[in-house]
VEXDREN-2710 file (C-alpha; in Angstrom, 1 decimal):
% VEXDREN-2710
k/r/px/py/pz
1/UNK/-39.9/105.9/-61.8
2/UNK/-42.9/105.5/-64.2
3/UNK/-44.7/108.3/-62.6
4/UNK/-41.4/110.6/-62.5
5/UNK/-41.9/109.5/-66.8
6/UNK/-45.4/110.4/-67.1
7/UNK/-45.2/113.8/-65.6
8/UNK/-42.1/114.4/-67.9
9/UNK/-44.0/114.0/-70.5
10/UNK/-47.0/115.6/-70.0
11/UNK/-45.3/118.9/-69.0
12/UNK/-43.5/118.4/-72.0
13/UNK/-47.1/117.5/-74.1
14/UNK/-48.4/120.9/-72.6
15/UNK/-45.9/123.0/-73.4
16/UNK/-46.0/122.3/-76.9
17/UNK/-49.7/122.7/-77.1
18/UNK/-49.0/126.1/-75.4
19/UNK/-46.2/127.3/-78.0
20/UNK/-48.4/126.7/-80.8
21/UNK/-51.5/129.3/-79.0
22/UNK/-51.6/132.9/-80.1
23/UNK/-50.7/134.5/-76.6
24/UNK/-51.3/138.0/-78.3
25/UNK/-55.0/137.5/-78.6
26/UNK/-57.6/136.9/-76.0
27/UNK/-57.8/133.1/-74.5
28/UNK/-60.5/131.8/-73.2
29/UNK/-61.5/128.0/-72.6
30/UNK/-58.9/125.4/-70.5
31/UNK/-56.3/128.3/-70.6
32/UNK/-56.1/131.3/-68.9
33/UNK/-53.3/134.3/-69.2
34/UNK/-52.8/135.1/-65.1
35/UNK/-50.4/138.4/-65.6
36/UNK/-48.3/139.9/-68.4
37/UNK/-45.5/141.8/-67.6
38/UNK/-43.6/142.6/-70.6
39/UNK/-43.2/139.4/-73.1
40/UNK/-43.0/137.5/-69.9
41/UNK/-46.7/135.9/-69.7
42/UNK/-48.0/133.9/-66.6
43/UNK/-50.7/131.1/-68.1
44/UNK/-52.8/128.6/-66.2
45/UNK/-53.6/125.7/-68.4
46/UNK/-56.7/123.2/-67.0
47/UNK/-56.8/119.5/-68.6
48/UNK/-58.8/116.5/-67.7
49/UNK/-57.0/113.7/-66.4
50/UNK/-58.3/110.6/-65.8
51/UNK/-61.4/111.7/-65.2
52/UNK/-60.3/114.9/-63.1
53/UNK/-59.5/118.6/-64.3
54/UNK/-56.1/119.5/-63.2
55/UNK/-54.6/122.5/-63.3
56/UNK/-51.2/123.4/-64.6
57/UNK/-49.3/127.0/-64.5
58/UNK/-46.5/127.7/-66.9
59/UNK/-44.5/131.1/-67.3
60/UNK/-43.4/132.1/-70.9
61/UNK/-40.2/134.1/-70.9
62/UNK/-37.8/135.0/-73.5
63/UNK/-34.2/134.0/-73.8
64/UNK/-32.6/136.9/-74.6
65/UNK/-29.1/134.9/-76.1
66/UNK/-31.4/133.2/-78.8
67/UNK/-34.8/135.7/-79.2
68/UNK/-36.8/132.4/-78.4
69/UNK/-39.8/132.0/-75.9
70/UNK/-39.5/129.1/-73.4
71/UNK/-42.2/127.9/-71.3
72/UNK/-41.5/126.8/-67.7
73/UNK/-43.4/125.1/-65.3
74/UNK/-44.1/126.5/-62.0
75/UNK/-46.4/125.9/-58.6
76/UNK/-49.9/126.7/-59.4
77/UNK/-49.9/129.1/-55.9
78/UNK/-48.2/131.7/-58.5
79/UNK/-50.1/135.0/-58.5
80/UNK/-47.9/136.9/-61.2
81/UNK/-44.8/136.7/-63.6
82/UNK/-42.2/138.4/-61.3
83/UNK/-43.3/135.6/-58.6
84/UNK/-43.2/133.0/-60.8
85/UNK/-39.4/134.0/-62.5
86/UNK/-38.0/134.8/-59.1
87/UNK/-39.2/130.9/-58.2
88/UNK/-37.6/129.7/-61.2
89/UNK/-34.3/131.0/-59.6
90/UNK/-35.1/129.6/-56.0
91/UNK/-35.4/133.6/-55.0
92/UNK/-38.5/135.4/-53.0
93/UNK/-39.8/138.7/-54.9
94/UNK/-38.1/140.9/-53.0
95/UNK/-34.7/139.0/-54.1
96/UNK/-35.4/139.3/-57.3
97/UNK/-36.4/143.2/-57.6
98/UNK/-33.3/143.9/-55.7
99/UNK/-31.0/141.8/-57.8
100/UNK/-32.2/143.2/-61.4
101/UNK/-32.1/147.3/-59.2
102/UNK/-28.6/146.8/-58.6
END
């Protein structure tokens, strides 16, 4: 359980350090911006921990009920934002273009 606590809380820790970054501008350093696709925004973040660099994806999208910009966590094997959303919902790509075309 005190693993299940830690991870929590570092997603958490990193998420805030990534809503406080100017995604508009060009990032450089332990994070990366993967893909844009609209506001959506697919960012790799790298920290050390413990003594390692780990590597941490998160995908920004906006709620559209409140105009705010949430950041989610997602597998690191992500390749762009469509991918990573369509995860978020438990659907492949394909699932997810054809549910937003009809």
């Amino acid at each position: 359980m005190q693993d299940r606590q830690y991870y929590i809380e570092l997603h958490e820790n990193n998420k805030k350090y990534l809503k406080h970054l100017n995604l508009n501008r060009y990032i450089s350093g332990s994070t990366k911006i993967i893909d844009r696709d609209g506001e959506n925004i697919l960012i790799e973040l790298t920290k050390r921990n413990n003594n390692f660099l780990t590597t941490y994806k998160y995908i920004r999208v906006k709620d559209s009920s409140t105009e705010q910009y949430h950041f989610l966590s997602v597998p690191n094997s992500m390749r762009n934002c469509q991918e990573a959303i369509a995860w978020t919902f438990g659907l492949t790509i394909s699932e997810y273009k054809l549910f937003f075309e009809t």
